[in-house]
C-alpha positions in Angstrom: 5.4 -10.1 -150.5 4.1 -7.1 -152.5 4.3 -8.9 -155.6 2.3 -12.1 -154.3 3.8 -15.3 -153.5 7.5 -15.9 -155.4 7.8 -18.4 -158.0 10.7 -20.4 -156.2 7.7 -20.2 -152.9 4.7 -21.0 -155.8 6.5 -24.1 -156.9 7.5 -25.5 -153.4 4.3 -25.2 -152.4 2.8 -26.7 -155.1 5.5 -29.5 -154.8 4.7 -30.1 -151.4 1.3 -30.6 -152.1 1.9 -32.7 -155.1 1.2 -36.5 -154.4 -1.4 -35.5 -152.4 -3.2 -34.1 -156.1 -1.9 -36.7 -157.8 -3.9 -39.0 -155.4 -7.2 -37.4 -155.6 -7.4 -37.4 -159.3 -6.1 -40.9 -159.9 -8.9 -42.0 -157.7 -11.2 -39.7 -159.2 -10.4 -40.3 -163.1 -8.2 -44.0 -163.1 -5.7 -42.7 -165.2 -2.6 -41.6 -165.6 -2.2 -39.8 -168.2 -5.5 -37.3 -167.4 -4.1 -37.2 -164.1 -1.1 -35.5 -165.2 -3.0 -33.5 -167.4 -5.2 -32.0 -164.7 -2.4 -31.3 -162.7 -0.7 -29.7 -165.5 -3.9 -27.1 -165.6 -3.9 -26.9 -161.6 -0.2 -25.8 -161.7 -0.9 -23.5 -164.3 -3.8 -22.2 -162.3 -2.1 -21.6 -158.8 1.0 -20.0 -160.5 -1.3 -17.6 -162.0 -3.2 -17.2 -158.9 0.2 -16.8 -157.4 1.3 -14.2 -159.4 -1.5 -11.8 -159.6 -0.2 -11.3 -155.8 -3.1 -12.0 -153.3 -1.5 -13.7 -150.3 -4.6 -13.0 -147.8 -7.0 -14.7 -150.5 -5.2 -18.3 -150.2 -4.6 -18.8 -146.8 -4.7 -22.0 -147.1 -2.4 -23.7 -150.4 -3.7 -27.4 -149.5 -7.2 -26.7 -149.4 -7.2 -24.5 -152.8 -5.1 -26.6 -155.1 -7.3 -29.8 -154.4 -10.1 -27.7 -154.9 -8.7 -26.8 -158.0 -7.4 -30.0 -159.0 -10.7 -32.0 -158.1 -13.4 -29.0 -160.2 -10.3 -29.2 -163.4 -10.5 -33.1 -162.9 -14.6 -33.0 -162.9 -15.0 -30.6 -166.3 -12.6 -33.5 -168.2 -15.0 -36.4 -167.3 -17.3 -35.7 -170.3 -14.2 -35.6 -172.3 -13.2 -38.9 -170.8 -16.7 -40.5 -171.1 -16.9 -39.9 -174.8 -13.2 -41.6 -175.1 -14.1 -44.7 -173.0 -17.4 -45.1 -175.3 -15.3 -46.2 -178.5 -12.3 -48.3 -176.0 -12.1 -51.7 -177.5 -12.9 -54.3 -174.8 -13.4 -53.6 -170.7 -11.8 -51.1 -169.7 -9.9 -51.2 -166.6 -7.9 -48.5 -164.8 -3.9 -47.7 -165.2 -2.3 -49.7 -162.2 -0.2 -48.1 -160.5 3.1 -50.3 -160.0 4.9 -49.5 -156.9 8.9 -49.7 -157.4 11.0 -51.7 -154.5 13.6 -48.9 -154.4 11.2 -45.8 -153.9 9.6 -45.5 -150.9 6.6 -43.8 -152.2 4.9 -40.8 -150.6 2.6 -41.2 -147.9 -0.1 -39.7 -150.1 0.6 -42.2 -153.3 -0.5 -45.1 -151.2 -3.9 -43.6 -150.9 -4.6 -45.7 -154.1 -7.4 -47.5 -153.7 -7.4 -51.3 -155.3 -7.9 -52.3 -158.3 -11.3 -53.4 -157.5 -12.7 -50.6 -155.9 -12.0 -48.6 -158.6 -13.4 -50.8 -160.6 -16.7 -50.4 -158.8 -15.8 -46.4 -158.5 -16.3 -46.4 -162.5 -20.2 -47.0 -162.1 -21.1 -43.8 -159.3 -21.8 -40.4 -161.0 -18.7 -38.1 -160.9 -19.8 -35.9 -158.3 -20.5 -39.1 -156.2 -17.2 -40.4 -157.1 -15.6 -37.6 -155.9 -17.1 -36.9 -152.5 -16.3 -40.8 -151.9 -13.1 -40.2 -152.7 -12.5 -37.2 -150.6 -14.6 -38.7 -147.5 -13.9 -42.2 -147.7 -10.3 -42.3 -148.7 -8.7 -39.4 -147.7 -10.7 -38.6 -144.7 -12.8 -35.0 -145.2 -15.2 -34.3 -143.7 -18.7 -33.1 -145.4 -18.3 -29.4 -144.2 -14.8 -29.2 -146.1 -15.8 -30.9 -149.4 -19.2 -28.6 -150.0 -17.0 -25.1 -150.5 -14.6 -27.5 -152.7 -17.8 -28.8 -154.9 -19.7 -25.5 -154.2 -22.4 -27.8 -153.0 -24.1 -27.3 -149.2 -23.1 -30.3 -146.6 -26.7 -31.2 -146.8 -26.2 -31.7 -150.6 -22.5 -33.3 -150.0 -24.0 -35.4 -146.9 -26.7 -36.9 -149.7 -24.3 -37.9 -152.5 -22.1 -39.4 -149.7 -24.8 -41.6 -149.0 -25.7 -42.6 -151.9 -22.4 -43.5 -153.2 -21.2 -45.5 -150.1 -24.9 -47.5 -150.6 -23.7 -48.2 -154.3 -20.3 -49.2 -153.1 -21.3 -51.3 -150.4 -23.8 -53.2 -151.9 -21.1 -54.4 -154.5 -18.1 -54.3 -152.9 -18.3 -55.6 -149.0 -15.5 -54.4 -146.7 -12.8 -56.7 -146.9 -9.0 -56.4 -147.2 -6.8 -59.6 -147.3 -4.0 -59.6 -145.7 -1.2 -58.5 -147.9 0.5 -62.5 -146.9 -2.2 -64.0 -147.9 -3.0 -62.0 -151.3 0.7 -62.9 -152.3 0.3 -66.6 -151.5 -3.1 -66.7 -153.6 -1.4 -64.6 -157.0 1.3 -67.3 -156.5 -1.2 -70.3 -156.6 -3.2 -68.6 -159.5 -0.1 -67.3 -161.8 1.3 -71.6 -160.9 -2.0 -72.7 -161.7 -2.7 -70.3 -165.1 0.8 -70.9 -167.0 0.9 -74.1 -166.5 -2.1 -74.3 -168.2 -4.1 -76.7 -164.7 -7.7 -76.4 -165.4 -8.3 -78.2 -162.4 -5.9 -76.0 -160.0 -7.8 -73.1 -161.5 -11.4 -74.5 -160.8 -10.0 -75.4 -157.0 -8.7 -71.7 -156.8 -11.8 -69.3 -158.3 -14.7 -68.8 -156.8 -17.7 -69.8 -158.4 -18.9 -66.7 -159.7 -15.5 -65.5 -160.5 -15.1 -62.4 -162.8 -12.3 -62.0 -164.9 -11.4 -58.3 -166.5 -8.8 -58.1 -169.7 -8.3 -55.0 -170.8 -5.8 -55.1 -174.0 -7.5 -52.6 -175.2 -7.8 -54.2 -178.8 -3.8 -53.5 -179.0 -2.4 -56.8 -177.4 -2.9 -60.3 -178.7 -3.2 -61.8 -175.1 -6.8 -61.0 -174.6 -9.3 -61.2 -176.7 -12.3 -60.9 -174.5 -14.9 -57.9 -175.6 -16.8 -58.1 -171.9 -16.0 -59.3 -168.6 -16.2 -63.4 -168.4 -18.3 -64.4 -165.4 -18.0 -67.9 -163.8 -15.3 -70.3 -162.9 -15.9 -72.8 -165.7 -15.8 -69.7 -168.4 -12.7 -67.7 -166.8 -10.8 -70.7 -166.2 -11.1 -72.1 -169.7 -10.7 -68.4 -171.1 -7.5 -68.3 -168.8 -6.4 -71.5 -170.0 -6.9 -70.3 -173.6 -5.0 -67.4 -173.3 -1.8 -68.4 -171.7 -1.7 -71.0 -174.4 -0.9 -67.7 -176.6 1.5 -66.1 -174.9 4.9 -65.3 -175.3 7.5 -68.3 -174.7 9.1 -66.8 -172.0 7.6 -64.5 -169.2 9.5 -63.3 -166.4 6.8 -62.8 -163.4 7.9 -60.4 -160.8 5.8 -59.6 -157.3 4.8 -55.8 -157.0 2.6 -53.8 -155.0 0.0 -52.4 -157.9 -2.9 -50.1 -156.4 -1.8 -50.9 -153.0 -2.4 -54.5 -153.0 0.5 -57.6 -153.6 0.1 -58.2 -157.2 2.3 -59.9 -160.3 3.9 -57.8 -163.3 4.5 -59.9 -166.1 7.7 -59.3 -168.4 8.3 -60.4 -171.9 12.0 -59.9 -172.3 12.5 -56.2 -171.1 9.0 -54.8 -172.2 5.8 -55.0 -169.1 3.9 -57.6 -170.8 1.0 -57.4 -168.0 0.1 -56.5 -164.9 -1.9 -59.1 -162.8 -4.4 -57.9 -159.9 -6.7 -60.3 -157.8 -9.7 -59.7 -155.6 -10.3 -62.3 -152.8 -13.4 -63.3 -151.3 -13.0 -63.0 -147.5 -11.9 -66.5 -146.6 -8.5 -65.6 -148.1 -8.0 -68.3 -150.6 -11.1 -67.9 -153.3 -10.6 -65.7 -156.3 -13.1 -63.6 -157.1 -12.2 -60.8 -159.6 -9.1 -61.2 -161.8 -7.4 -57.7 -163.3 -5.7 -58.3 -166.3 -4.1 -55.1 -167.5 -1.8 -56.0 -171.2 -2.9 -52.7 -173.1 0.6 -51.3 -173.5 -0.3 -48.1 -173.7 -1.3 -48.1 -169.7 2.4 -50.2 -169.2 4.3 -47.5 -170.1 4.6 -45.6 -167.3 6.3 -48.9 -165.5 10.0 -47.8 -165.1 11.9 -50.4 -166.9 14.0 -50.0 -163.6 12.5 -52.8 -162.6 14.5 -54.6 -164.7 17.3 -53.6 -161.6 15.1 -55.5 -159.3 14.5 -59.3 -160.1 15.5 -60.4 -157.2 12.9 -63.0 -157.6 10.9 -63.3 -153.6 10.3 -66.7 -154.9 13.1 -68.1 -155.2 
């Protein structure tokens, strides 16, 4: 190809690789929207790139666009620091609500929960990233120093460190996908109905609960994270005393893990994630996404979908 690579062979390729991006920078940034963004720019990037006509300098698509995609996604995390200083209330990453009739691509359910990325928030970007591309999607140190421009000594040490900081707050454990649906059962039964007792039998003692309406949503009101099972379950209690009338609940897979979506009428009205300790049945992180502005992107599709799993 004289000219470079084709545009009908630029976009297949960047197609192809896609979800794979899309993956990396969700984990990377917890949102959406910037996620989109940066792949906008990394698109932009390898078409160029394309065009200019140098098919011996990207012998390898996969490995440049993620570089791309991860260095674009690293120069908008001052951007998104600054933003997240003035965001009313915790803030809490965009779940991503698997639909029943899309079998999502293998790269998609790289997500990591709810949690982790909760706990992915607190490691310096650089450290974030290297987790990400070593822990999650399996690289190994001597590919993700040319992508970072870093040496594997240098990659080898931030890998470390950031496995240390998530370790240390976030043990290994994953609950059995059963089990997780049987506990968001018991806690959605126990919080609309309002049972302060079936609450306090249900969440661990040093329970955290995380509401992020982003000061746009009348359902939460908390400013900072509520610790302890006396606290959240009264705060619960509180809050589903305010909500809409009627709430359909429906049973979707958000960031990987079973996890409720909450419908007022035909509008996402929340989306509910738990974290369990490891004996399965103990709460001991509640998610409580209601800022509408990360709901949007849940296809009101759903809404073709109630067949209610527990009926």
């Amino acid at each position: 190809m004289s000219e470079g690579i084709a545009d009908d062979t630029a976009t297949r390729v960047f197609a192809d690789h896609r979800e794979l991006l899309f993956s990396v920078v969700y984990n990377m940034l917890g949102s959406v929207a910037d996620t989109e963004d940066v792949l906008q720019d990394a698109w932009l990037a390898w078409a160029s790139r394309s065009a200019a006509g140098a098919p011996g300098e990207i012998e390898n698509p996969r490995a440049y666009l993620v570089r791309i995609a991860v260095n674009t996604a690293l120069s908008r995390q001052a951007a998104i620091s600054r933003r997240r200083e003035t965001y009313v209330g915790p803030w809490l990453p965009e779940p991503l609500v698997a639909r029943n009739d899309v079998d999502d691509a293998a790269e998609r359910t790289e997500a990591v929960s709810m949690a982790l990325l909760v706990v992915l928030e607190t490691l310096t970007p650089l450290e974030r990233a290297v987790f990400v591309l070593h822990e999650v999607f399996g690289y190994a140190h001597t590919e993700i120093a040319p992508i970072l421009d870093r040496s594997p000594a240098a990659i080898r040490q931030l890998a470390h460190r950031a496995r240390e900081h998530v370790h240390a707050r976030r043990p290994r454990y994953h609950a059995d996908p059963k089990v997780q649906r049987q506990a968001t059962e018991r806690f959605l039964q126990a919080a609309m109905g309002g049972d302060l007792e079936a609450l306090m039998d249900i969440l661990a003692p040093d329970v955290t609960l995380w509401t992020d309406g982003g000061g746009k949503s009348r359902a939460t009101a908390a400013l900072r994270p509520i610790q302890g099972a006396d606290k959240v379950a009264r705060a619960i209690a509180g809050t589903t005393a305010r909500r809409p009338a009627e709430l359909d609940i429906f049973y979707r897979t958000v960031n990987g893990d079973p996890s409720a979506v909450l419908f007022d009428k035909e509008a996402p009205f929340a989306v509910m994630v738990l974290d369990l300790d490891p004996d399965g049945y103990h709460v001991r992180g509640v998610y409580a996404v209601t800022n509408p502005d990360k709901l949007t992107h849940i296809d009101e599709a759903e809404e073709d979908h109630h067949d209610e799993d527990d009926d």
